[in-house]
N, C-alpha and C positions, 0 to 999 in steps of 0.2 A: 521483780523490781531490782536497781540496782542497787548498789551499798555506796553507801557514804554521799548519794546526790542531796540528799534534804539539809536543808539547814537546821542547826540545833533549834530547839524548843525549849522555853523558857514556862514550869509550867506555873512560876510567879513572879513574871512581869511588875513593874511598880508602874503604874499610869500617873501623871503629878498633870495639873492644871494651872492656868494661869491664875485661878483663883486659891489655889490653895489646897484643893480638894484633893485627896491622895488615894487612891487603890490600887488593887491587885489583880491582875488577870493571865490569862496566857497568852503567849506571843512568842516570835522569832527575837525581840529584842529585849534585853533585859530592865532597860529604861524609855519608856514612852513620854513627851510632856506634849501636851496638848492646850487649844485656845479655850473651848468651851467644853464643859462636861454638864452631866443631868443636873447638875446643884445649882449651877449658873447658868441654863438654858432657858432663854426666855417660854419655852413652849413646856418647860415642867413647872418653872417658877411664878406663872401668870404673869410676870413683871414684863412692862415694857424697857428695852436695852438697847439703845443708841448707841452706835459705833462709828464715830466721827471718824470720817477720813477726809483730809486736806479742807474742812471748814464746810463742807459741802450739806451739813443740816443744818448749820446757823443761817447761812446764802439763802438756802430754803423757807427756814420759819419768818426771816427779814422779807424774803418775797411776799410769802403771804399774808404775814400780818399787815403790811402794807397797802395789798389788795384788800383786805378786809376794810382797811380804814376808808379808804375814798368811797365805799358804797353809803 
């Protein structure tokens, strides 16, 4: 192998979330920040998490509750 091709290793990484949630891992980077992690993911938290972009699930629920009504 050659010397000096790899990039340093970091073997304690800080991963930060947009939620707040803070760990440690390994990485080429010594600061990671991320959207979702396991604390805030709707598929570990059961919760349902709506992520509004440009009004496009109000548009939605206004359509259908709408349809709803006329039946």
């Amino acid at each position: 192998m050659k010397a000096e091709i790899h990039p340093k290793y970091f073997t304690d990484a800080q991963v930060t979330c947009v939620c707040g949630n803070k760990f440690h891992t390994g990485s080429t980077q010594k600061e990671i920040s991320i959207e979702i992690c396991n604390v805030c993911h709707p598929f570990y938290t059961g919760k349902q998490k709506l992520l509004d972009v440009e009004g496009r699930v109000e548009r939605f629920q206004k359509r259908y509750a709408n349809l709803n009504k006329s039946k």
